[in-house]
Each structure stands twice: as structure tokens, then as C-alpha cells.
N, CA, C and O atoms as CSV, one atom per row, in Angstrom:
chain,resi,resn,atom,element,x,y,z
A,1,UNK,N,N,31.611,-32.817,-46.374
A,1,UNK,CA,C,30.712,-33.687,-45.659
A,1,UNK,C,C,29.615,-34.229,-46.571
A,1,UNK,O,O,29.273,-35.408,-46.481
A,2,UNK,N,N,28.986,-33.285,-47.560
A,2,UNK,CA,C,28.082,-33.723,-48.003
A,2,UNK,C,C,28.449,-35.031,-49.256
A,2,UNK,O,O,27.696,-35.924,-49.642
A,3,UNK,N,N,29.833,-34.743,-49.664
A,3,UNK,CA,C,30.419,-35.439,-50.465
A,3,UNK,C,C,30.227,-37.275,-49.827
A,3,UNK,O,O,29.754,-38.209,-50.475
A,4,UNK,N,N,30.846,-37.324,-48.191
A,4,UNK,CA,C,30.451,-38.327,-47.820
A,4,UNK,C,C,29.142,-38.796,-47.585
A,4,UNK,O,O,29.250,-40.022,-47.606
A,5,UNK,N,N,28.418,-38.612,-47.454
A,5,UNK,CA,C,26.960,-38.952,-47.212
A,5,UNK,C,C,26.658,-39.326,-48.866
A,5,UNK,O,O,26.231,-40.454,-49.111
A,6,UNK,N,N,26.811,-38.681,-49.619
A,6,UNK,CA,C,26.771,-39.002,-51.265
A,6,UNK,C,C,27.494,-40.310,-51.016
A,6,UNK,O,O,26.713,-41.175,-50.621
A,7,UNK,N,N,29.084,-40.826,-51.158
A,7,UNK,CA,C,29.462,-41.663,-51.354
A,7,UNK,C,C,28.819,-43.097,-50.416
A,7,UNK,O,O,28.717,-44.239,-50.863
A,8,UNK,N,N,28.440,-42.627,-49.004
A,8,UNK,CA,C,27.772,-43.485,-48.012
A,8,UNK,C,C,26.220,-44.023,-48.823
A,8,UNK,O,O,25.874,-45.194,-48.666
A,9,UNK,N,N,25.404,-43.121,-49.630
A,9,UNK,CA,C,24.249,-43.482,-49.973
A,9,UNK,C,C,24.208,-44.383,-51.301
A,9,UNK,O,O,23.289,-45.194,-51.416
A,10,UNK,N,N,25.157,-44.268,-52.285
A,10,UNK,CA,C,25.738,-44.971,-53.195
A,10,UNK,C,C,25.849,-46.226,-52.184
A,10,UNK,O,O,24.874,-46.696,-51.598
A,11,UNK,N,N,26.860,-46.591,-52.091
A,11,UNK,CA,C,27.723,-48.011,-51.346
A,11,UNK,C,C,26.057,-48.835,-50.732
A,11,UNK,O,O,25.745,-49.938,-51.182
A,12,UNK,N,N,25.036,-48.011,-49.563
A,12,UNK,CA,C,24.026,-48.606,-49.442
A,12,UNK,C,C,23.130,-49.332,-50.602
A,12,UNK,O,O,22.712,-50.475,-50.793
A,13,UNK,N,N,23.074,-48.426,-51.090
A,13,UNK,CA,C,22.211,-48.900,-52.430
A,13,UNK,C,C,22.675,-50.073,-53.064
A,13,UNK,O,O,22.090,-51.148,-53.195
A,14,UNK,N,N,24.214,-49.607,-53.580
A,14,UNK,CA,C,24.437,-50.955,-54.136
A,14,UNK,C,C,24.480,-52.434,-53.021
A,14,UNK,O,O,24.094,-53.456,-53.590
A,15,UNK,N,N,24.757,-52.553,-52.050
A,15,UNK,CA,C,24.948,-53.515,-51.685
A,15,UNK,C,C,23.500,-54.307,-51.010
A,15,UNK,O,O,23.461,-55.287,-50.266
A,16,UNK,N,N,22.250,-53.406,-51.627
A,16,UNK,CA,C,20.885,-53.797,-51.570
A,16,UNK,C,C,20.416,-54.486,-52.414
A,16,UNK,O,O,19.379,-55.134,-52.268
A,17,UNK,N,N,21.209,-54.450,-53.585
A,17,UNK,CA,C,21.129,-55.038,-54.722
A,17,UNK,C,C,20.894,-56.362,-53.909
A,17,UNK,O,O,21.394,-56.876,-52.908
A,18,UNK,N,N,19.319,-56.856,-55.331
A,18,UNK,CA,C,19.230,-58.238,-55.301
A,18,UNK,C,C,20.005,-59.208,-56.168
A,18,UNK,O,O,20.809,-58.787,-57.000
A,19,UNK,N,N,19.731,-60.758,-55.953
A,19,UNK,CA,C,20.104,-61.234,-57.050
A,19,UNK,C,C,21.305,-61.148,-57.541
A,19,UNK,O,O,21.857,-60.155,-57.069
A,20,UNK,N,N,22.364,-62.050,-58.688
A,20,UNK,CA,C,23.192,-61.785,-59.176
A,20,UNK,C,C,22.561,-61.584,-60.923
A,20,UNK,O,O,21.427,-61.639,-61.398
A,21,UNK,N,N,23.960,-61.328,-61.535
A,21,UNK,CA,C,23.686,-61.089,-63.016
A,21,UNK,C,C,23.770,-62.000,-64.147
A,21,UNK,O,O,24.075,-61.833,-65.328
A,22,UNK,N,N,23.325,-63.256,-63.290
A,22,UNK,CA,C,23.208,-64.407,-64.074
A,22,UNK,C,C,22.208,-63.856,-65.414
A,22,UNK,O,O,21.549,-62.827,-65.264
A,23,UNK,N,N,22.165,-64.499,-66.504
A,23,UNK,CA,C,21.446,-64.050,-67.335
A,23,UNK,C,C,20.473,-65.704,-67.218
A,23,UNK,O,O,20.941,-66.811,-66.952
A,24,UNK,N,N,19.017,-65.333,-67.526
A,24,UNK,CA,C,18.272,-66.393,-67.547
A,24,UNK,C,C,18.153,-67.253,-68.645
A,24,UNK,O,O,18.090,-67.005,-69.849
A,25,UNK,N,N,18.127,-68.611,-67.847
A,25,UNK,CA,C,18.034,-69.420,-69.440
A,25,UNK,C,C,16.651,-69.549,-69.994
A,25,UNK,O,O,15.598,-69.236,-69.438
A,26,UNK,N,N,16.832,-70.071,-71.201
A,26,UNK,CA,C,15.792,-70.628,-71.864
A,26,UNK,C,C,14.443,-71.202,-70.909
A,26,UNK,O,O,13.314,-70.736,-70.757
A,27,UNK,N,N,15.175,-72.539,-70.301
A,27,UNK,CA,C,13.988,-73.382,-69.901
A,27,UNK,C,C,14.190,-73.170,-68.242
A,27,UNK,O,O,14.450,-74.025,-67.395
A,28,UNK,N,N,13.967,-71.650,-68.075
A,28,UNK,CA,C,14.038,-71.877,-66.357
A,28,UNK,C,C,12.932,-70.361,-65.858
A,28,UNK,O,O,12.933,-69.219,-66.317
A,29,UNK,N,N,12.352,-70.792,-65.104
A,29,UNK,CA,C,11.085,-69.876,-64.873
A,29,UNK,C,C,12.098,-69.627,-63.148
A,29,UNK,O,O,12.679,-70.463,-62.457
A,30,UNK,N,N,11.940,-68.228,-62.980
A,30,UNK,CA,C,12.417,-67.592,-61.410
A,30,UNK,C,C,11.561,-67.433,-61.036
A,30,UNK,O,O,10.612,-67.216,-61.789
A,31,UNK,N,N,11.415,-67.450,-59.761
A,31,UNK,CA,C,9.982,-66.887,-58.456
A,31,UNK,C,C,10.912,-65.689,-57.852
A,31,UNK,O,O,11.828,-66.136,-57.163
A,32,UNK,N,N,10.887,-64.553,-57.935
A,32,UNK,CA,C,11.457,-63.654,-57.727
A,32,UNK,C,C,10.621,-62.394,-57.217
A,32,UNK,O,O,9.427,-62.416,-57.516
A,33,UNK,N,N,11.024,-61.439,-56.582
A,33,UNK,CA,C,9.756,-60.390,-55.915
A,33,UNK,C,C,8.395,-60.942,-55.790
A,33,UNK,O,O,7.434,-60.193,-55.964
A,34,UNK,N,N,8.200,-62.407,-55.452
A,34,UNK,CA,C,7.267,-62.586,-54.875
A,34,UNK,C,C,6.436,-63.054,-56.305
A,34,UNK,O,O,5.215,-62.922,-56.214
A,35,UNK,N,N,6.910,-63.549,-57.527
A,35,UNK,CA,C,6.397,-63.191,-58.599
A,35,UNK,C,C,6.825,-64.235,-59.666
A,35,UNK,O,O,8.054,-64.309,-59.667
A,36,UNK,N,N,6.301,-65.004,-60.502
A,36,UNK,CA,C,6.898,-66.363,-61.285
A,36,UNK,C,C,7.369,-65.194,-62.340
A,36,UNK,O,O,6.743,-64.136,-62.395
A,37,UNK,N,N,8.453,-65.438,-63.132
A,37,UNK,CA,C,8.991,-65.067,-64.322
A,37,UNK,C,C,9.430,-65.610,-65.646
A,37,UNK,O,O,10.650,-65.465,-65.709
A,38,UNK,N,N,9.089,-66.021,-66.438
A,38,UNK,CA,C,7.772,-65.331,-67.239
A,38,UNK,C,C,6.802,-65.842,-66.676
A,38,UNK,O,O,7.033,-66.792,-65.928
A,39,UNK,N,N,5.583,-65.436,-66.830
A,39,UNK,CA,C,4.104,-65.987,-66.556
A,39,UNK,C,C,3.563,-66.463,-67.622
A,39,UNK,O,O,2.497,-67.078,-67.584
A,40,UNK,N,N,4.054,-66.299,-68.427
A,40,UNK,CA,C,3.149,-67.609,-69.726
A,40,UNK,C,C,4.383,-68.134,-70.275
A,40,UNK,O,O,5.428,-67.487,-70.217
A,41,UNK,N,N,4.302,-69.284,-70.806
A,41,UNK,CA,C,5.548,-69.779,-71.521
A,41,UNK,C,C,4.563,-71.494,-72.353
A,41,UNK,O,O,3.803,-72.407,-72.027
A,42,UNK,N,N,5.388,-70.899,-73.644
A,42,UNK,CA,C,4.687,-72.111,-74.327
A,42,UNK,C,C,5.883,-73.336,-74.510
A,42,UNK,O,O,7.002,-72.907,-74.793
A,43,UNK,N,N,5.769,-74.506,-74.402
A,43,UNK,CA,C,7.360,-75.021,-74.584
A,43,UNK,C,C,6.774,-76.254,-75.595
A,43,UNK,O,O,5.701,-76.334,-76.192
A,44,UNK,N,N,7.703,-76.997,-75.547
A,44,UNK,CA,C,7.350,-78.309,-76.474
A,44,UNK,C,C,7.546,-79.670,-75.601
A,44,UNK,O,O,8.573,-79.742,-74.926
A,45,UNK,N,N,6.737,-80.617,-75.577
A,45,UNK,CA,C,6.551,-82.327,-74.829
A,45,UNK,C,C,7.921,-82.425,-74.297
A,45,UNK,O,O,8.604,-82.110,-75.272
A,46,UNK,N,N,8.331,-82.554,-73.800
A,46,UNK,CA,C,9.679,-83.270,-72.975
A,46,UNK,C,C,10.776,-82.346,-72.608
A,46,UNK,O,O,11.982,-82.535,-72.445
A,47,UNK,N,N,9.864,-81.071,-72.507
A,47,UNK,CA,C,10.511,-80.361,-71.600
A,47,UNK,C,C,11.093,-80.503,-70.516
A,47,UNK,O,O,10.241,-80.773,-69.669
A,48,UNK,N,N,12.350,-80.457,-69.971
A,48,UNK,CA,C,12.388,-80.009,-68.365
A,48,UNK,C,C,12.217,-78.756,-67.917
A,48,UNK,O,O,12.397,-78.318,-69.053
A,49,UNK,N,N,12.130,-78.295,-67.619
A,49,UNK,CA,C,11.759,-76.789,-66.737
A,49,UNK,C,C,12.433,-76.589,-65.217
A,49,UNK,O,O,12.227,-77.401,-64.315
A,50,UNK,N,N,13.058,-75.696,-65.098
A,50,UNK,CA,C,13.787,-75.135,-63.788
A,50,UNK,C,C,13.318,-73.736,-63.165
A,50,UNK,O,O,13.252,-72.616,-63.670
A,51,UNK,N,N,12.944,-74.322,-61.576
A,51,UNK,CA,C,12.121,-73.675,-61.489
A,51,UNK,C,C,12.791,-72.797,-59.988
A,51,UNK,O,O,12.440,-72.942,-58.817
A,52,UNK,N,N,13.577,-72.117,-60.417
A,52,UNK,CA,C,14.857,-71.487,-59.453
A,52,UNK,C,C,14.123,-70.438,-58.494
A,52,UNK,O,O,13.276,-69.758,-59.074
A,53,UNK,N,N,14.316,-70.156,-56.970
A,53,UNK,CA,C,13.880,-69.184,-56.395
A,53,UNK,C,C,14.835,-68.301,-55.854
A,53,UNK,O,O,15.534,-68.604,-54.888
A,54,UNK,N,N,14.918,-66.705,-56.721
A,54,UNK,CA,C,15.901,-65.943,-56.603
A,54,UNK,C,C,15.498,-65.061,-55.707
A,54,UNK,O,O,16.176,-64.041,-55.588
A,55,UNK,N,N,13.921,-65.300,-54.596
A,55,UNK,CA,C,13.548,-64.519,-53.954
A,55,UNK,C,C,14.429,-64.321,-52.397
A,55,UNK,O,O,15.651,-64.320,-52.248
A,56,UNK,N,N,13.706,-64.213,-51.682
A,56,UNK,CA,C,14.440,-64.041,-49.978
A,56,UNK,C,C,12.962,-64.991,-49.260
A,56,UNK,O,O,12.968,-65.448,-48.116
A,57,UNK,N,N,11.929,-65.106,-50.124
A,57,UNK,CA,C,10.848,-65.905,-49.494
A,57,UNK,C,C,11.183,-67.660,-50.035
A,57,UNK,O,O,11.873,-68.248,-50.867
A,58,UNK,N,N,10.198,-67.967,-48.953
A,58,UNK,CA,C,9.822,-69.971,-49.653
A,58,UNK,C,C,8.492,-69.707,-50.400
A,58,UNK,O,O,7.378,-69.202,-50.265
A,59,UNK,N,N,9.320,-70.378,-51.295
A,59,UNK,CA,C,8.147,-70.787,-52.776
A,59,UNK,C,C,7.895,-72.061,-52.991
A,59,UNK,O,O,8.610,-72.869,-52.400
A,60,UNK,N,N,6.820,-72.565,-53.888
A,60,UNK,CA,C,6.576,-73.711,-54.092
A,60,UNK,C,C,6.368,-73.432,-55.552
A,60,UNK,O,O,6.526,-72.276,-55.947
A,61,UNK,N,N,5.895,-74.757,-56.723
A,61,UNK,CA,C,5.695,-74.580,-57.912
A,61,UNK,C,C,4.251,-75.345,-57.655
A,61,UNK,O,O,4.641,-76.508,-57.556
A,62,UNK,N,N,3.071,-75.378,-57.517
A,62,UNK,CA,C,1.979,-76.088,-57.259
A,62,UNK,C,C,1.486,-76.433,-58.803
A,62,UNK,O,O,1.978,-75.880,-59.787
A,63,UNK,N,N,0.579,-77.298,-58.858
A,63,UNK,CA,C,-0.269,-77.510,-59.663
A,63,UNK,C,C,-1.441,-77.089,-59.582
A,63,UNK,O,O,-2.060,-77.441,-58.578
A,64,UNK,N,N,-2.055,-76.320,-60.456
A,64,UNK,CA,C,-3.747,-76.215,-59.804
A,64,UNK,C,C,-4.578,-77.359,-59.714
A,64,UNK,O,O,-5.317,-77.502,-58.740
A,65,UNK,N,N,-4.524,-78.294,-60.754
A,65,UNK,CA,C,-5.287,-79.575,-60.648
A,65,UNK,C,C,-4.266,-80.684,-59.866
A,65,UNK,O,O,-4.726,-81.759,-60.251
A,66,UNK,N,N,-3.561,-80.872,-59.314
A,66,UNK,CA,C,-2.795,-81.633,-58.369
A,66,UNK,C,C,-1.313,-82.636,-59.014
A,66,UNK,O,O,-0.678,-83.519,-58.436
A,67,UNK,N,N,-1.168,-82.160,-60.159
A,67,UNK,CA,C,-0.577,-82.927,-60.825
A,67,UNK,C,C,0.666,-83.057,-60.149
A,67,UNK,O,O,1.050,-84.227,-60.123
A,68,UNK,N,N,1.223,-82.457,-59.739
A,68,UNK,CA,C,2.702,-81.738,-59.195
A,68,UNK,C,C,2.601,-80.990,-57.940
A,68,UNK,O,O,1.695,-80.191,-57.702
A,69,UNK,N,N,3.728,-81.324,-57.009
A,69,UNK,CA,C,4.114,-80.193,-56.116
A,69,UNK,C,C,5.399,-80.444,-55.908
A,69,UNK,O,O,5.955,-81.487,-55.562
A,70,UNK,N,N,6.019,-78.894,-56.266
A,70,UNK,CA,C,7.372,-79.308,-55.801
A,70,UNK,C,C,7.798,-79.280,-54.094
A,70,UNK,O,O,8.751,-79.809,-53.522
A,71,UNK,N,N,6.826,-78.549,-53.632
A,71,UNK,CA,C,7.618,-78.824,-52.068
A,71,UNK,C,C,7.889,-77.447,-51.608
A,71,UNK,O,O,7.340,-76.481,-52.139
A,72,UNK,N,N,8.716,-77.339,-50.642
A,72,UNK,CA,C,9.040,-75.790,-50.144
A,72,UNK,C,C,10.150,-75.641,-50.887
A,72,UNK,O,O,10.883,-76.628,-50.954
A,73,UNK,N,N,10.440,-74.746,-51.418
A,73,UNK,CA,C,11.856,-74.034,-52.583
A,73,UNK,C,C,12.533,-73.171,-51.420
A,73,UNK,O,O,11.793,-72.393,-50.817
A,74,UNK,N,N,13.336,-73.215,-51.203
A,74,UNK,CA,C,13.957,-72.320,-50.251
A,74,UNK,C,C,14.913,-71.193,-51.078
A,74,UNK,O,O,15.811,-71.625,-51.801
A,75,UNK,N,N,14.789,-70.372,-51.006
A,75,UNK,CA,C,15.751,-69.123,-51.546
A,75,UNK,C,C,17.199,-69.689,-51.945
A,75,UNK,O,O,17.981,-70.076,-51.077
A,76,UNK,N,N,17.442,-69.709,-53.030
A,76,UNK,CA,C,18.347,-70.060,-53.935
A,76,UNK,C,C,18.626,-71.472,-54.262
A,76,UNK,O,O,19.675,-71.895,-54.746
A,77,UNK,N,N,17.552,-72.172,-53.942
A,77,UNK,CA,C,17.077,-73.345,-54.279
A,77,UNK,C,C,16.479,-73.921,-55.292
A,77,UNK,O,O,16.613,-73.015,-56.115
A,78,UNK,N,N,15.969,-74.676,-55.799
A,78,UNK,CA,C,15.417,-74.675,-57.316
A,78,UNK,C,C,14.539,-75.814,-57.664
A,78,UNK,O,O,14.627,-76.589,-56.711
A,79,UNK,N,N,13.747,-76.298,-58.541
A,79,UNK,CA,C,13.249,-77.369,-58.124
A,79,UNK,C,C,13.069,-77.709,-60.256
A,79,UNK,O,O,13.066,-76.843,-61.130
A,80,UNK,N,N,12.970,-78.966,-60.402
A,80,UNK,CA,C,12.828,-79.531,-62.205
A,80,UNK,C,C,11.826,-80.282,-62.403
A,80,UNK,O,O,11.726,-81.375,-61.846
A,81,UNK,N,N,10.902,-79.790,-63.254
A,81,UNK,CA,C,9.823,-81.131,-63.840
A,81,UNK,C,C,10.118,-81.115,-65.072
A,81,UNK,O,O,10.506,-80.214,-65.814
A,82,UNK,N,N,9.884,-82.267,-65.237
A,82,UNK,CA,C,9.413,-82.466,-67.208
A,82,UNK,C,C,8.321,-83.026,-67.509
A,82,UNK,O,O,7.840,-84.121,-67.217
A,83,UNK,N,N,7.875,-81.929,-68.296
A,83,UNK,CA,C,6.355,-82.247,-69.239
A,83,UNK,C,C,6.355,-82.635,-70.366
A,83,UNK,O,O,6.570,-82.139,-71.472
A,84,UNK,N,N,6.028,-83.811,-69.886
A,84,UNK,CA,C,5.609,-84.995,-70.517
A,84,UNK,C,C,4.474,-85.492,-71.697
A,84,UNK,O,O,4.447,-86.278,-72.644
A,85,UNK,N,N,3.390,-84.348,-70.905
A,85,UNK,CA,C,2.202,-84.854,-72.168
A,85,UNK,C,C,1.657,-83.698,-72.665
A,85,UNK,O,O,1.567,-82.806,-71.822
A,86,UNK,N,N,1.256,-83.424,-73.789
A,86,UNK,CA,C,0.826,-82.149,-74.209
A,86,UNK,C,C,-0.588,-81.514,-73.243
A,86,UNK,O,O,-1.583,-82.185,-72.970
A,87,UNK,N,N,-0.389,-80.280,-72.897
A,87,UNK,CA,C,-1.532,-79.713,-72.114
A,87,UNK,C,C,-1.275,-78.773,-71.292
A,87,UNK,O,O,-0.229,-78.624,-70.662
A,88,UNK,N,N,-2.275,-78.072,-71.271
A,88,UNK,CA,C,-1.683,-76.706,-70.059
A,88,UNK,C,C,-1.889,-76.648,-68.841
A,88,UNK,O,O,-2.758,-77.339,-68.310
A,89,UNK,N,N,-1.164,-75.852,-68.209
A,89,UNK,CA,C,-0.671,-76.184,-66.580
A,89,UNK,C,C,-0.758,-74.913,-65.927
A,89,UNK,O,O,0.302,-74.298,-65.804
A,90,UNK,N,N,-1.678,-74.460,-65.540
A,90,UNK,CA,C,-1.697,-73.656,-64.000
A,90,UNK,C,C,-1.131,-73.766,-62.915
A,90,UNK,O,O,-1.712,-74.511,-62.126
A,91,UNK,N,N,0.081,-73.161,-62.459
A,91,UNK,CA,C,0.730,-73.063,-61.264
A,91,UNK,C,C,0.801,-71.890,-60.328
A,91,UNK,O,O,0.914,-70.705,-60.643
A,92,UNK,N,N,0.726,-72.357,-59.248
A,92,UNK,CA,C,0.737,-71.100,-58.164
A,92,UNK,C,C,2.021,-71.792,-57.355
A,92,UNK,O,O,2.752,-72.761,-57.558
A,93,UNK,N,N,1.856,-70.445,-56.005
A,93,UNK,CA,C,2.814,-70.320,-54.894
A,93,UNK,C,C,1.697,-70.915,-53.603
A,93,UNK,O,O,0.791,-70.250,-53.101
A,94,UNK,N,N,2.021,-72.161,-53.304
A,94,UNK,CA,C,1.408,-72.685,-51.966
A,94,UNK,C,C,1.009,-71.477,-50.963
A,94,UNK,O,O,-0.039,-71.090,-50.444
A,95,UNK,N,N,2.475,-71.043,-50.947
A,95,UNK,CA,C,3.155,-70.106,-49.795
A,95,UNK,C,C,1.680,-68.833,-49.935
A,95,UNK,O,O,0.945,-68.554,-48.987
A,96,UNK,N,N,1.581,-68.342,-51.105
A,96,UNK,CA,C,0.901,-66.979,-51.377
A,96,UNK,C,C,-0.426,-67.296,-52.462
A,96,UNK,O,O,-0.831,-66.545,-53.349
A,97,UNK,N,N,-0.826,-68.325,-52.178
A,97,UNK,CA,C,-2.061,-68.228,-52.849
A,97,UNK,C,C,-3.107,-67.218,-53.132
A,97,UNK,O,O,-3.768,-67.240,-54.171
A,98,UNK,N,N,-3.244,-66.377,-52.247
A,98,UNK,CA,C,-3.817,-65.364,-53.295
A,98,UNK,C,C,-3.092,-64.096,-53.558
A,98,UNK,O,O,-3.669,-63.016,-53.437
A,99,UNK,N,N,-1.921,-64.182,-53.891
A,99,UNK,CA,C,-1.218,-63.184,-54.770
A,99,UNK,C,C,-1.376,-63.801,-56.496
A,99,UNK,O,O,-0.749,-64.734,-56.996
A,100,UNK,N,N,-2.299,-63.030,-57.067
A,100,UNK,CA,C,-2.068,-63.554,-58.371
A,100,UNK,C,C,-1.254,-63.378,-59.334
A,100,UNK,O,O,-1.212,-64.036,-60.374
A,101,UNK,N,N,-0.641,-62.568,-59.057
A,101,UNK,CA,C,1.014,-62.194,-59.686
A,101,UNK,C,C,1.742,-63.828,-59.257
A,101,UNK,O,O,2.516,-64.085,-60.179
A,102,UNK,N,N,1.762,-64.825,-58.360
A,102,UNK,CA,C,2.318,-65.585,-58.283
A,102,UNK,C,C,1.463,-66.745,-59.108
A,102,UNK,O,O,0.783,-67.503,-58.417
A,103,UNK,N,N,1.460,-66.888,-60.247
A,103,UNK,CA,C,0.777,-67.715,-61.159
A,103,UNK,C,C,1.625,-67.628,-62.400
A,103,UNK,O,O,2.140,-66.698,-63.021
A,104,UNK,N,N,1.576,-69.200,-62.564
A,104,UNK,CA,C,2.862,-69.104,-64.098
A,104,UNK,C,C,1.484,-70.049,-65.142
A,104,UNK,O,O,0.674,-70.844,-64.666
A,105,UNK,N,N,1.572,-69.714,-66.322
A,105,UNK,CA,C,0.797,-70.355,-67.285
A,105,UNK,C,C,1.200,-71.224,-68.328
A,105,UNK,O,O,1.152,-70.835,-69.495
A,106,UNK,N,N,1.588,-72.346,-68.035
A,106,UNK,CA,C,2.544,-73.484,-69.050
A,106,UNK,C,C,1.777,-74.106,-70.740
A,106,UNK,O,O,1.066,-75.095,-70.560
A,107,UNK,N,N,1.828,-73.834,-71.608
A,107,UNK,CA,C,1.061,-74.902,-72.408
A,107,UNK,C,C,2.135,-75.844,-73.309
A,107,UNK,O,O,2.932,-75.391,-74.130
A,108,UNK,N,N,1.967,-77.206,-72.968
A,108,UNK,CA,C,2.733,-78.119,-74.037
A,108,UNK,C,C,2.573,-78.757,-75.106
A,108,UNK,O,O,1.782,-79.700,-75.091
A,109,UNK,N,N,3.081,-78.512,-75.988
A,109,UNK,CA,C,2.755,-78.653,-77.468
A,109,UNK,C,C,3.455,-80.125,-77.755
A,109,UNK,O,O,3.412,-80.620,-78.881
């Protein structure tokens, strides 16, 4: 018996698993556990950037000074800008503004 309850608590677990095992690219920032990934990233002028939400929540990519909004991101949805002019970029989550874990820090070179 106890053998099953072992094999029953395994099988739960795994199928709690988030996310798949995509490996992340280069130019793509995740909103994931509630949380931008990476939070600083330096890139170069004519970037695009992908801005994928691997969470179970709606995310947004905001601008702090208004430059940008992508809109509501819906869970496995994704949203692309390209930066255009050299300068750095403060972004939050509309959705969770004051979670500061949801803040990504862009600078373009």
C-alpha cells in the first residue's frame, strides 16, 4: 500500500509541473511566477525583444514613462517591441504594480 501512495505522490507532482522545457532564447524576457526573467538585460539599438507569458496570470509589459504598453498578455501569449533608440527602460506588470519583483530593467546601447 504504501508503495502506492509513493507511486500516486510522484505522478501528482509531476503533472504540477509548470511550463515546458523550452530552453530560453537570447532576445526573449518570460513573466513567469509572477516575475519578469531576467530583470536587467543590456541589448544593442534595434533590438526586438519577446516578451512571452509562461505564467497562469495576465501580464502586461508597461513602460514607466509611457512609451509602450503592450496590452493584456494572456498566459502563453507573448507580445514584441523593438528598441529603437539608445536609452533605458523601466517596465512593470499593469496587472501587479506593486510587486517589485515584476520590474524588468532594459538599457540600449
Amino acid at each position: 500500500m504504501k508503495y502506492l501512495i509513493y507511486i500516486f505522490c510522484i505522478v501528482v507532482i509531476l503533472s504540477c509541473k509548470k511550463g515546458d522545457n523550452t530552453p530560453q532564447g537570447d532576445d526573449e524576457i518570460w513573466l513567469l511566477y509572477k516575475r519578469f526573467n531576467p530583470t536587467v538585460i543590456t541589448i544593442k539599438k534595434g533590438t526586438t525583444l519577446k516578451f512571452i507569458n509562461k505564467d497562469n496570470a495576465n501580464h502586461s509589459v508597461t513602460s514607466s514613462v509611457g512609451a509602450f504598453d503592450s496590452g493584456k498578455i494572456k498566459s502563453g501569449n507573448n507580445f514584441e517591441h523593438t528598441f529603437s533608440d539608445s536609452a533605458s527602460y523601466s517596465l512593470y506588470c499593469r496587472y501587479h504594480p506593486d510587486n517589485l519583483q515584476e520590474q524588468v530593467y532594459i538599457t540600449v546601447k
